[in-house]
Each structure stands twice: as C-alpha cells, then as structure tokens.
N, C-alpha and C positions, 0 to 999 in steps of 0.2 A: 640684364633681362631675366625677367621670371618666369622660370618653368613649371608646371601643375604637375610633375608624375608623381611628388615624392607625399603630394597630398589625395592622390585617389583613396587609399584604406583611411586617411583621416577625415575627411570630409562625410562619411558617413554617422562621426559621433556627431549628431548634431543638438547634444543635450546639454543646453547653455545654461548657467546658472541665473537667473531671475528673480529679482524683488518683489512680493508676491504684491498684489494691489493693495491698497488701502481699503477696506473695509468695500468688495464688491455687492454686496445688499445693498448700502446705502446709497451706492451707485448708483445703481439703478432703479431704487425708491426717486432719487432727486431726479434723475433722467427725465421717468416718466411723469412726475410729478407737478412738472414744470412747461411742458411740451402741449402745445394748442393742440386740443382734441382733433381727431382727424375729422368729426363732424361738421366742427368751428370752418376749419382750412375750407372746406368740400361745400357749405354755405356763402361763405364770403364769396368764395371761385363764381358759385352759381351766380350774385346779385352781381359781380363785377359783369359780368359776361352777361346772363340772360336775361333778369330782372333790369337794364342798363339795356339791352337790345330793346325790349319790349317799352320801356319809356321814350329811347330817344330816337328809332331805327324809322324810318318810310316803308309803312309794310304794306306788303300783295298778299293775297293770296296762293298770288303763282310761286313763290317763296318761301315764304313764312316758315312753314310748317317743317321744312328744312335747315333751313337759317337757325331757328332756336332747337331742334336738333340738333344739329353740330355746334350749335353751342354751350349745349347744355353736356356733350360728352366732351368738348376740348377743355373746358373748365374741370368736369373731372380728372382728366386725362393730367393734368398740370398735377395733380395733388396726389393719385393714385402711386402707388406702388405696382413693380412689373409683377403677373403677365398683365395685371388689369390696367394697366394705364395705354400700354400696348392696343389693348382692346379698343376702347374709349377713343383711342388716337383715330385707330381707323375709322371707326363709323363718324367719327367729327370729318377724317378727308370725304368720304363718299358724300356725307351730308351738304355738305359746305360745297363741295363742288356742283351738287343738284341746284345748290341756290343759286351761284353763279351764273349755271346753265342757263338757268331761269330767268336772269337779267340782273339781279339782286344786285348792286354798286353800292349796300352800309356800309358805313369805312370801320364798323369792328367787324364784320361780312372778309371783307379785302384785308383786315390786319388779319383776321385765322387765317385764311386763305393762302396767304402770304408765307406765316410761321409754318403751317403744314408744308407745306412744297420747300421751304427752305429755312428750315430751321438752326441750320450750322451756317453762321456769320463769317465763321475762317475758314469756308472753302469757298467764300466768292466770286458771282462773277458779273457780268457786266449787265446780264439782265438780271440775279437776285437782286443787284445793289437798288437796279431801277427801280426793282417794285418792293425795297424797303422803303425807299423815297417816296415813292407814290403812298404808299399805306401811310408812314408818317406826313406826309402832306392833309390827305383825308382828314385824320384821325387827330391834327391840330386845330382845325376849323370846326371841329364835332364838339358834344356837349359829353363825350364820356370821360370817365375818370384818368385822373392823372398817372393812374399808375400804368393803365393801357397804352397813355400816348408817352411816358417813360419810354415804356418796352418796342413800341412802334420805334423811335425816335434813335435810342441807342443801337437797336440793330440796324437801323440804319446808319448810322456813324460807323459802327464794327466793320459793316459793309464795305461802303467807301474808303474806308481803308486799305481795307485787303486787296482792294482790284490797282492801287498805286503804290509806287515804292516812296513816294512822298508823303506828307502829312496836307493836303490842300485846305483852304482857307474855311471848306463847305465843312469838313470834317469835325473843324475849332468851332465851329460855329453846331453844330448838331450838337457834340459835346456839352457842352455851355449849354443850352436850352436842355439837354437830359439832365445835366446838374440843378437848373432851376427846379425843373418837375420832379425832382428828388427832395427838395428843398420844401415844396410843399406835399409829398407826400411823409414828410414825418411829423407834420401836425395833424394828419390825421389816423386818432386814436383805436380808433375800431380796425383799423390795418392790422392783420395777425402778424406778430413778429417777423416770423419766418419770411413772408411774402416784404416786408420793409427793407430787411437785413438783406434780404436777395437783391435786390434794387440796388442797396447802399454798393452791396460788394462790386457789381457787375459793372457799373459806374467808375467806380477809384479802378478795378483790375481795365478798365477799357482804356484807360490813361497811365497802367505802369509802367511804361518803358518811358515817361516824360517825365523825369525828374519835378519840373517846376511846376508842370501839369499838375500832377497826384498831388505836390504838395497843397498845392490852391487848393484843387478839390475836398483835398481832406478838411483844409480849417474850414472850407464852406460847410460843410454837412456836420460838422463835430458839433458845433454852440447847438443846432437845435436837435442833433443826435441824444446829444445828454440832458436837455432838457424837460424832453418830452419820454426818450426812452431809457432813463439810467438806470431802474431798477431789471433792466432786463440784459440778459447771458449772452444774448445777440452784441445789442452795444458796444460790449466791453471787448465781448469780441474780435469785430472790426479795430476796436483802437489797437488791442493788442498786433494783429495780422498786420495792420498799416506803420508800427512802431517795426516789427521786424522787417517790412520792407524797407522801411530809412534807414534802418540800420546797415542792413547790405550794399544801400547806396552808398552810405559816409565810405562804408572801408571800401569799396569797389571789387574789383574779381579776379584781384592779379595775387601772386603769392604776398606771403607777411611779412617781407623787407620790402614791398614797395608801397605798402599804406604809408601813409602822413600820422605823424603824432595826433594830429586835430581827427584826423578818420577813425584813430583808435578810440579817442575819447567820446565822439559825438557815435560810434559804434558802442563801445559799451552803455554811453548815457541812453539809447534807443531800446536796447534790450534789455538792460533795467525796466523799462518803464511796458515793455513787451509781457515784461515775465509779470510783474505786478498787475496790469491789466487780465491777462489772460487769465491767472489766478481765481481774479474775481468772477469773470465770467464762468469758472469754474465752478466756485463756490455756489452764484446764483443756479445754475443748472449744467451739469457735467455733457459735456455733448464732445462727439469723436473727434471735432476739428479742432476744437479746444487742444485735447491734449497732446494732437501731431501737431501744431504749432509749437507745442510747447518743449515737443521733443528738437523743431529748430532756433530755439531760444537758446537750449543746452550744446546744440553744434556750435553756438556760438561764443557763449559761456565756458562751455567746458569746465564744469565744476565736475563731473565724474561718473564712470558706468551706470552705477545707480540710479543717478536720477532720471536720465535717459529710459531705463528700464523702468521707473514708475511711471513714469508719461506712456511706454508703447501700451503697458499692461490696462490703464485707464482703456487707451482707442481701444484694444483687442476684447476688453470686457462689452464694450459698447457694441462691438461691429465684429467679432470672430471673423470676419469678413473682409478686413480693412486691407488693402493693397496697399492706399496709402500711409497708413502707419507703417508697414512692413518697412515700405523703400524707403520712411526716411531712419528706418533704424541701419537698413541696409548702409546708406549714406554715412551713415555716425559710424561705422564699422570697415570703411573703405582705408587701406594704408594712407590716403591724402590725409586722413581728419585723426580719426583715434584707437583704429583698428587695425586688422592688418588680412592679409589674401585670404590666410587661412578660414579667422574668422568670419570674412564675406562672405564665403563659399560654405562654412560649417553652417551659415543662417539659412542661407538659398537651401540648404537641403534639409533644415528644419521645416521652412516654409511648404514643402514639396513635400514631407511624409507626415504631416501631424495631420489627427483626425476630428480637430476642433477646428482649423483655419481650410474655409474654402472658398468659393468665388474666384479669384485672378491671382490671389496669394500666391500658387505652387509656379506663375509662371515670374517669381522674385528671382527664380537662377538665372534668366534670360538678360535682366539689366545687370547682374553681379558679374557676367561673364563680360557680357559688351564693355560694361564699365572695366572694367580690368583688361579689359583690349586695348581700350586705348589709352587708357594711362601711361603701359607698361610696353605697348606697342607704335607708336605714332607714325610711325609707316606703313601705307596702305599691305606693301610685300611682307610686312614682319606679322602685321592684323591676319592674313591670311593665313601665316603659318601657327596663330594661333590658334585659330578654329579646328587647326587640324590635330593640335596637340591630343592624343588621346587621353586625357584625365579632364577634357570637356566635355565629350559630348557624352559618357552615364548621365551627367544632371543634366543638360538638355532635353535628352530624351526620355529621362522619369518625368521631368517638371512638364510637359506635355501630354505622356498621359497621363500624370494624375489631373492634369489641369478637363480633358476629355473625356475622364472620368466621371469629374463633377461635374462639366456641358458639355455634354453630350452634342447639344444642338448648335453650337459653338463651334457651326464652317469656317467662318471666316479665319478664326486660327489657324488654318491648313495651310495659309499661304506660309504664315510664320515656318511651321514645322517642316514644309517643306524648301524653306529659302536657307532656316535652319540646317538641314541635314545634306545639303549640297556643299553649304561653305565646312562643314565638317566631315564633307566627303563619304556620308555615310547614304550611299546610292540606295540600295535597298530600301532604307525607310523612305529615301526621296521620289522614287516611283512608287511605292507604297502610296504619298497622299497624294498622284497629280490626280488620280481619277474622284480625287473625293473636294477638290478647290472650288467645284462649283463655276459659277461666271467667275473668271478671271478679273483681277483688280490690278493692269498690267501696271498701272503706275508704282505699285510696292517694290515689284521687280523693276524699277525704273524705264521701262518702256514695254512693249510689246516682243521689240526683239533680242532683248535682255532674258525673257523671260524664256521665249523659243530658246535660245541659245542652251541656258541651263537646263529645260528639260531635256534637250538634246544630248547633252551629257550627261544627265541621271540615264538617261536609255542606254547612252555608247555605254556607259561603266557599270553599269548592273549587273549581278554576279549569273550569268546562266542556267536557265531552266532547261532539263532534259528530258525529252518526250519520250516514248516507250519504243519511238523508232533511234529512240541515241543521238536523234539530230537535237543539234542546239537554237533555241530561239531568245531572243533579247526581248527585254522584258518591253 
C-alpha cells in the first residue's frame, strides 16, 4: 500500500523537464491557415438551416417570422464560440418555441425544437427518445439536406439506446440509415470539413463498443472518405483515431501476460498505421486532437518521454487550454504505464499553479488523486482512508480554487468541492460551499438522502464558532 506523506514537500516542485515544440510560429501559421473561415462555417449553417426553411417549409404567417428567427440563431449558435453561442442558443429556444405555440409542425421547426430541449442523447429517456423518433420520422420524408436528417436520425439511435440495456433491432436499423446518409453526405463538396468530419466521427463513436459494428462502418465511409476528401487534415484524421481504436481492441484490457501473440501483432500493426495517419493529418493542418491522439499512439508504443512530451507541447501550443491533453499526459505518467505516484502528482500541481494553462486544467489533481485511489486502494474501506490521508487534500483544495479563480461562474463545481472536502474530512471547507451549491443535483451525491446525510455531518463536525456570549453554535 502507498502512502503520500513522504511526498507532500515534493509534490510542490512541479518543474518538469520538456521538449520545447517544434518550431511554434509555424504552428500556428498552418493552424490557421488551413482552418474554414468562421464566415464560410456561419454561411453554410445559415443555407442549411434557413435558406432550406424558406424553400422547403409550409409557411404562415402566424409563424414565419419566428421559425426563421430561431433558425437563423440555432445555426449560429452550432458554430459560435461561448458566451456567444450561449446567447444565440437562447433566443433560437424562445423563438422556436413561439413557432410551435403558433401551430408551426416544419419537421426542421421539430428537429430544433427537439435538439434545444434535449440536446444530450446520453441522459435519455423515454419521452426524448420519442421525439428523436418523431423528428427523425418528419425530417426523412422532407426535402431538406442530408446532413439535418444524419443529425435527426443518429440522435435518435443514441436515444434508443440509452433508455435499454439491449441493443434492439430499431437501433441496427437507425444506425445503418445514419451510415447511409453519411455516405452521401461526403460527396458533397461544399460541405465545410469540420461539419463532414463531425458526422463521420459521431457515427463510428455511436457504434464503438460494437467491435464488428465500427469495423463495417469504418470500410463503408473510408473508399469515399479518401476519395473525395484526402487532401484534407480531417480525413486522416479519423483514420488515424479509428486505427487506434482497433488497436486497443486486438490487445483488449486485461494486463500483458493475458494478450495473445496475434493481439500483439495486429496491436502494433494498428498503431503503426495510427501514428502514420495522424502524422499526416498533421502535416496537412496541426489541430489539438491531432496531437492528443498522438500522445495515445505513444501510451501504446512506448518509444519514450520525449515524444510524449512533443505531442502535449503541440495540444498545449494550440489550446493552453486543453484538459484533455493534460489527462492523457496525466495517463502516460500513472505507475500502471510509465510513470510513477510521485510524478502524477508533481504534474496535477503543475497543472494547478502555471499561469499559461487555464480552463479545467487545475482541476487534473482531482483524476490523479481518484486514479491512484483506486489502483492502489480497491477496497471501498481502504478508498476512504485514502481521502483522508493528509498529503491529499493541499492539491485538492488548491486545484479548486485555482480552478474558481479562473470560473468564477463555475457553481456547479461546488458540488465537487464540497463531496470533495467531506470524503477528506475537511468540514470547514464543506459547510463552507453547501450555501453556495445552488439547486442541488442530488444524483452526484447519489440520491437525495445521501446528500442530507453528509451535510449533516459537515454541520455535526464543523469546528465551533463562539459568540460574544461564549455560547457555542454549529455551523
């Protein structure tokens, strides 16, 4: 068993050595270089959407005027960056919802309608799935583009999934029709990459846990992937991303005396072909996913520190931002792979004080810690006496406020920090955030009375405030 005291004064040098990037100007010359104008993106959005209303829609007046109002801001809204996309999203709900009011039944009317009220496919339930269905029903019989009834179609299948613990027959079948309509949306040309390659991805990730699924999928969409779009960063892309997914199927996810000779081979032949792909896609135009991919080419490879470290240093030039480059360096760094405690923890608190990585970065000590819980803990009683080790919670509770630092507006974290500082018995900060949790989200706490329960003990154990009468009151 591993115990942290002997690393609390070490875990603050968090100044690791690093391969400096390859030439960051040119970087970011090809980046931008290469990247559809956000004019192009915000044009295209609008003809999908409202030049496409207005040719093919049954218009009123009682309507109208709404209906392509909300459609002309949810088509922004797709291509915007926050807070403006934020913006855009809303006046598309209120709008779109006046249409409805109004009698409005266009089936791209009911697909926004649809996407705004329930946009996340993996928290379904038994009425979103209904009115994916219904929007994909419409919206197959309609004369609009292929890439609306894609979108319609496959949230519907994501749908239907999620409300069964089976894969039912309707699912195979929805699937398959969104693979077709992906099939014709890559001959057409005037499709901006980014909007193609979103399709392509959302498609094969909707069928990855089906081994023979994905595989089908993928030769269907490759021949006219590379056909039509080979000179593009996207492309290569995907083949790289889909080459590492087979890869981790051949070896599977049990330790490395229980692969097969053949899983080793058809695992390195994958990632050969991963690392050469993605490359390319590099070369064509440097983009952040590119080279965190690349960095799990190297988890797999394992040819050594360095290159690992040129691949984070690519994402981190692109995205100072990037959370997920962090975690999967975090990953490459875990005593499982090629690291060890110390080092996971000396990154988690690089992540937490540098003054170039912000966004969700500082809160990388929260998976380093979990993850080393359970590795090194696998009992629920020994997990708990982790939390309590004190050489946890300083990075806990730096990595939170620095992380509240930089989002300020950033409530819904309070659940975190305060589920956090209960399992690490640090009451004080746990009554600290219950007044700031906002509407409670009692499912994190896994129920309602889960949740009662622990505030009730952040209150019983909180350290005594003394009033000027000497009497004591809890907090």
């Amino acid at each position: 068993m591993v115990r942290l005291f002997h690393f609390l004064a070490a875990v603050f040098l968090f100044l690791v050595g690093c391969a400096k990037p390859d030439n960051p100007a040119e970087i970011k010359r090809a980046a931008q270089k290469q990247t559809t104008p956000q004019s192009r993106r915000v044009a295209f959005s609008l003809r999908d959407f409202l030049e496409s209303y207005n040719q093919f829609a049954s218009h009123d007046e009682k309507w109208d005027s709404s209906a392509t109002n909300g459609l002309a801001s949810l088509a922004r809204a797709r291509v915007a960056s926050e807070p403006e996309a934020s913006t855009f999203q809303k006046t598309a709900y209120s709008e779109i919802q006046r249409a409805i009011e109004a009698g409005c039944n266009d089936p791209l009317v009911i697909y926004a309608w649809t996407w705004l009220r329930y946009p996340n496919t993996k928290q379904a339930d038994q009425r979103s799935r209904d009115e994916w269905v219904r929007a994909a029903d419409l919206l197959r019989s309609s004369q609009y583009s292929s890439l609306r009834k894609f979108w319609a179609v496959i949230k519907a299948a994501q749908a239907s999934k999620v409300i069964t613990s089976e894969t039912p027959q309707e699912v195979h079948n929805l699937r398959r029709e969104a693979r077709a309509l992906v099939q014709e949306i890559l001959s057409e040309k005037e499709i901006p990459a980014e909007e193609l390659t979103q399709a392509v991805w959302t498609l094969l990730d909707t069928v990855r846990n089906n081994n023979s699924q994905l595989r089908e999928f993928y030769d269907d969409v490759e021949k006219p992937l590379f056909k039509n779009w080979s000179d593009s960063a996207e492309a290569w892309f995907i083949k790289g991303n889909f080459e590492v997914n087979f890869a981790w199927q051949a070896r599977g996810t049990g330790y490395a005396n229980t692969v097969t000779k053949e899983g080793w081979k058809a695992f390195k032949d994958h990632l050969a072909a991963a690392d050469k792909a993605l490359e390319k896609s590099w070369k064509i135009k440097p983009m952040e996913k590119t080279a965190i991919r690349l960095m799990t080419v190297e988890l797999g490879q394992g040819k050594g520190r360095d290159r690992l470290e040129k691949y984070f240093q690519r994402a981190m030039l692109l995205n100072p931002n990037s959370f997920n480059a962090c975690s999967a360096k975090l990953e490459y760094l875990y005593p499982k792979w090629y690291g060890s405690v110390e080092e996971a923890i000396r990154f988690s608190w690089e992540c937490v004080a540098s003054t170039n990585w912000a966004g969700n970065v500082p809160l990388i000590m929260l998976d380093a810690h979990a993850e080393l819980a359970r590795e090194f803990y696998p009992k629920q009683a020994e997990r708990d006496q982790y939390w309590r080790d004190p050489a946890v919670w300083p990075g806990i509770d730096a990595a939170f406020k620095k992380f509240f630092q930089l989002n300020p507006d950033a409530n819904g974290w309070r659940h975190n920090y305060f589920w956090y500082a209960c399992k690490c018995e640090q009451w004080d900060t746990a009554n600290e955030q219950l007044p700031q949790l906002g509407p409670i989200n009692y499912s994190y706490f896994g129920g309602k009375e889960n949740f009662e329960a622990m505030a009730a003990e952040a209150g019983k154990r909180a350290k005594p405030q003394r009033l000027n009468s000497e009497k004591t009151l809890y907090k």
